[in-house]
N, C-alpha and C positions, 0 to 999 in steps of 0.2 A: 235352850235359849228362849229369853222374851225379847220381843222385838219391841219397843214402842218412840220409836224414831220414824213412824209414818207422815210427821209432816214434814221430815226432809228429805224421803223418798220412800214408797212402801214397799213392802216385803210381808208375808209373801206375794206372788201374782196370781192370780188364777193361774190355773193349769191350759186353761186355752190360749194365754198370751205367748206363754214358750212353744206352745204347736205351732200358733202361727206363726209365730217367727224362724222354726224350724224348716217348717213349709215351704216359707217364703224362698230360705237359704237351697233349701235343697231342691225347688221344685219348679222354683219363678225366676229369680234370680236375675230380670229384663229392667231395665230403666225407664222410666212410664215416660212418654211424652218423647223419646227421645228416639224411637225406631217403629215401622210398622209390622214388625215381625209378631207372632201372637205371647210373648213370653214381654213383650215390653207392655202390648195391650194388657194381658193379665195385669202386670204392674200397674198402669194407668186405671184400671177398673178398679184395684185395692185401694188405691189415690182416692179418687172419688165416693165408692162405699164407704171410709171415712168417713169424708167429708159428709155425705147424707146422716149419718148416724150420730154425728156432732150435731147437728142441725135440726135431729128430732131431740136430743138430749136436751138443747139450749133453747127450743122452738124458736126456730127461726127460719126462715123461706127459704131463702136460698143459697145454699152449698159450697158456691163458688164464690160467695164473701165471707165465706172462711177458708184463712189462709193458714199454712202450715209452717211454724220457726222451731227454733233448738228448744226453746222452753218459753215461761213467761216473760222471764226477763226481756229477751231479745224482742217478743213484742211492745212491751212496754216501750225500749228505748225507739223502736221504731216510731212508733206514735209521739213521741216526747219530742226526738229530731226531728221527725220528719212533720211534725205541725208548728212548733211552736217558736217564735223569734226574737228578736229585740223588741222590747216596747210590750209584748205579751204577759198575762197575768195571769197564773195557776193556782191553781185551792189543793193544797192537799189536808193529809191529818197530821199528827203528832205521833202515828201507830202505826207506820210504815216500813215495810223492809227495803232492805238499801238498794236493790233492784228498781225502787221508786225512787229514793232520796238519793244516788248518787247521780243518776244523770242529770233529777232538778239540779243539783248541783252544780255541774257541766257547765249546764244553760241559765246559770245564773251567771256565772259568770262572763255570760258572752250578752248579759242584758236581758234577760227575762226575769219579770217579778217574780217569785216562790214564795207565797203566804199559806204557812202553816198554821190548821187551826187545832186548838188544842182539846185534847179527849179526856176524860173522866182519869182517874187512877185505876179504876175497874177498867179501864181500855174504850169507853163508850163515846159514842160522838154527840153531838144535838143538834139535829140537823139545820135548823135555825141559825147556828152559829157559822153554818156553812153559806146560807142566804145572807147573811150580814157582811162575810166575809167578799162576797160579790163586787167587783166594777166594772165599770165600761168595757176595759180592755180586758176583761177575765175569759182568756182563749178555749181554759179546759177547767173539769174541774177533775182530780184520781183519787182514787179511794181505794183498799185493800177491802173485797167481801171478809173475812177472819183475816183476825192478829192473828200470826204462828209464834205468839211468844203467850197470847191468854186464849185465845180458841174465841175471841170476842166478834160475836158479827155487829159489824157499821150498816146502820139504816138505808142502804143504796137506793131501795125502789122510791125512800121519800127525797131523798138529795137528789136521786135521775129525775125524779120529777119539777123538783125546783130546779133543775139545769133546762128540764124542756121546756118551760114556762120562760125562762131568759135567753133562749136559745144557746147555749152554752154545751158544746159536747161534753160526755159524760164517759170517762174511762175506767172500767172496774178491772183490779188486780184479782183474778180467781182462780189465784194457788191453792187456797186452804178449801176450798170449795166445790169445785167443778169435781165432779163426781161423786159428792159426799155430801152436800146441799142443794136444792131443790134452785135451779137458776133460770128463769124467765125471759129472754133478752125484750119481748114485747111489754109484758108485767113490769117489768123490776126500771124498764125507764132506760137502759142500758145502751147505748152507741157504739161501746168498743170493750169488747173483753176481753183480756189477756190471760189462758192458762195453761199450765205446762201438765205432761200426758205423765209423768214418773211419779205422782202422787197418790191421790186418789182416780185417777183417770185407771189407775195400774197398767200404763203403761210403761216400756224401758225409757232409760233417761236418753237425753238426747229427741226429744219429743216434745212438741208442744203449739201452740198456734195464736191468733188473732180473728175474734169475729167482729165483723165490720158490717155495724147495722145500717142500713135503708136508708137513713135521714143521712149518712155518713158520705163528704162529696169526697172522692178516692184525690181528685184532680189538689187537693190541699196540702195530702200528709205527702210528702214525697218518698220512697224505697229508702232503705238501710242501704243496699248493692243495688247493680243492677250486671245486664251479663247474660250467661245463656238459658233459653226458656224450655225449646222444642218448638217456639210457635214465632210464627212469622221469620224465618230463618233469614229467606230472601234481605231482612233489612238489618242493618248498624245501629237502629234506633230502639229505646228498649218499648217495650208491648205497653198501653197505657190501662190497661183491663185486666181483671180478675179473675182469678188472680194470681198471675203472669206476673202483674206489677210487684208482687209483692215477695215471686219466689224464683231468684236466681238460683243457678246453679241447680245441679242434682240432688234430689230432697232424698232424705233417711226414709226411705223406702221400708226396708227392713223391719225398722222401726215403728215405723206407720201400720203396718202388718201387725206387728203385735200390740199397737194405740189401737186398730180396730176390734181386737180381740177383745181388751180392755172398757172399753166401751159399750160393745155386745153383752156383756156380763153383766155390767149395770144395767141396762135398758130390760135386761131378759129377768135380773133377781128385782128391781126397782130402787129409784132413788127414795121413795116412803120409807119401802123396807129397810135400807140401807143406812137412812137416818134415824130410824129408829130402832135398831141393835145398838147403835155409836152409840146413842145417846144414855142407853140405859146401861152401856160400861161406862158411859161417864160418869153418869148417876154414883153408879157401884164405888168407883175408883175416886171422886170428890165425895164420898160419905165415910170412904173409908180413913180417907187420910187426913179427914178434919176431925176424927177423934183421935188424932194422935198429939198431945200437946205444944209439941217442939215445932209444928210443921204450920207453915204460913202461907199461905194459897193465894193466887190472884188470879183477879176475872172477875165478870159478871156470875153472880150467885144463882145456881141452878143451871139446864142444862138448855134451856128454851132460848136464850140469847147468846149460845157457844157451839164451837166444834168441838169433834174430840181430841183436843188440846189442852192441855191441863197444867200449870208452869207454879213449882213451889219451893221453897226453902223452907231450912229449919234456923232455929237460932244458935247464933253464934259459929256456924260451921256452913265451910264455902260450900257453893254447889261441885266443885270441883272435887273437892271430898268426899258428896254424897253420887258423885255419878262415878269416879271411881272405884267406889268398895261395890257398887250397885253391879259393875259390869264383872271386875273381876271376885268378888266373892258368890253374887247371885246371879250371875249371866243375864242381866237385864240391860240391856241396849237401850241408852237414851239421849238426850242430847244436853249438852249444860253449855252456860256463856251467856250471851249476847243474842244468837240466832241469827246474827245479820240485820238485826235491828233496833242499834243503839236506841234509837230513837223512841221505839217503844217503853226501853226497859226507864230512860231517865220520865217517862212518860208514869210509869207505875211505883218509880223508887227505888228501882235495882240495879241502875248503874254505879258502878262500873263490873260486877263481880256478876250479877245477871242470875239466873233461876237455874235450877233442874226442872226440865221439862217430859213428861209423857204424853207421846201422843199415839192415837188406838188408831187400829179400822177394823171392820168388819172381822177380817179374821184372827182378831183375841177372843181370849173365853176369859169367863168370870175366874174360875179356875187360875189364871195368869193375875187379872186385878187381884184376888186376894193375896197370891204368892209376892205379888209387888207390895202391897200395903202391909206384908208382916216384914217386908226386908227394908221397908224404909225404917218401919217402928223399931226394930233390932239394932237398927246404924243409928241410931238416936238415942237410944240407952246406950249403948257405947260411947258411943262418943261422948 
């Protein structure tokens, strides 16, 4: 089997994320925060080693403004509800996954502006267009780091920076990114970044979090839930501090255990190294399939402005067709449609039928790109 459906969850994990979570099952198995016996401590300690190791990934100071959700989604919508109101006015792109464009949505309809600004056919933004798009009332401004429909990275450190020149918080989507692109939170301009652990983080699904920079007043965005913490039991009222505020209930422990494994891996092989293996099966895997004549590719050209995310069609034949002879004749696992982001695709010209999509991590081999690029070339003379 080829895998190359990594940017809707990867496969395989490192071998240490299954230990620890093994570990975790067999050996810890305490609720952090919730008892002082040493099996919950342990718990509470795996909590926090996260959190530090997130925090040297994202360089950011301090650990305990990163908080821990089910994925990116759920932080995003946290940030989306819990800041933004009638009378408010949001920037987003035109290359968004619906994880951002449905709850604009929501809150459009209960009175918040949602001005979309629109991106290149290659998927590109100008960041200019984003300063323009600017008023008075402009509460946020969101951005996706990569489309998971073209692998296209949006200029965030120059748009964070025109939001910190307006004072306008800056919210970056870092699905396609956190652990597979080089992320800055002091650099890149960033206030609030939302990424889920089941990606390139390689962690299990059911993972993922919100780091909540410095400049960021917590007293603004209010909780998703709210409910029980471990801390300050004594009171009915929920904790206003980090971040307590932001995690009710009993966190996926388990899961956190093998986010920290996940994490440890990058930090220990490097996010340099890491970007650049991706980059050179990108290389391999868009050189190979633009010499195929049938075959139409979209994205920014070359691999210095993309993840490894790679989204194409041939002519005349749905991707539906090409992703099903793909899997059951050549066991290649990928994704075809939409992605969950209309938005993008009417953005580059492929709605409603949408692309076949490849997307890599670290561990493909060239070996797999070629066997993929002769099984596309094979489904197009046939067909």
């Amino acid at each position: 089997m080829i895998y190359f459906d990594n940017a809707a969850t990867s496969y395989p994990k490192p071998k240490e994320v299954l230990e620890a979570i093994i570990d975790f099952t067999n050996n810890i198995g305490g609720s952090p925060g919730r008892s002082g016996h040493r099996l919950s401590i342990e718990a509470a300690r795996i909590l926090y080693q996260c959190r530090e190791n997130l925090a040297e990934l994202f360089n950011t100071s301090d650990p305990l403004r990163i908080i821990f959700t089910l994925n990116a989604t759920e932080s995003i919508n946290l940030v989306l509800k819990g800041l933004l109101h009638a009378g408010n006015h949001v920037i987003t792109s035109s290359m968004e996954h619906n994880a951002v464009m449905r709850p604009l949505r929501e809150l459009e309809k209960c009175g918040v502006q949602v001005q979309i600004v629109p991106c290149s056919c290659d998927g590109y933004l100008d960041p200019l267009d984003i300063e323009k798009a600017i008023k008075k009332n402009t509460a946020l401004i969101i951005l996706n780091h990569a489309s998971n429909v073209t692998g296209t990275l949006l200029p965030i450190r120059s748009v964070g920076a025109i939001a910190r020149k307006r004072n306008i918080l800056f919210l970056v989507d870092g699905a396609q990114t956190a652990g597979t692109y080089p992320i800055d939170i002091e650099k890149d301009n960033i206030d609030l970044l939302a990424f889920t652990g089941h990606k390139s983080l390689f962690g299990p699904t059911g993972t993922g979090g919100l780091v909540i920079g410095e400049k960021v007043d917590i007293n603004k965005i209010a909780p998703l839930k709210t409910g029980g913490t471990g801390s300050r039991s004594e009171s009915e009222n929920h904790p206003d501090f980090l971040p307590d505020l932001y995690e009710s209930g009993t966190s996926n422990i388990v899961g956190i255990a093998g986010l920290k494994a996940g994490i440890r891996y990058i930090l220990k092989r490097g996010i340099t190294e890491i970007r650049q293996q991706e980059r050179a099966l990108t290389d391999k895997l868009i050189s190979g399939l633009k010499e195929i004549p049938e075959v139409i590719l979209y994205g920014k050209e070359g691999t210095g402005n993309r993840v490894a995310v790679v989204s194409f069609n041939t002519r005349n034949q749905s991707p539906s067709d090409i992703g099903l002879k793909l899997d059951e004749e050549y066991d290649i696992m990928c994704r075809v449609g939409l992605h969950c982001s209309p938005a993008s695709h009417r953005t580059i010209g492929t709605f409603p039928a949408g692309t076949v999509r490849f997307s890599l991590s670290v561990f493909n081999t060239e070996q797999e790109i070629e066997k993929a690029v002769m099984a596309v070339k094979n489904i197009t003379k046939i067909l």
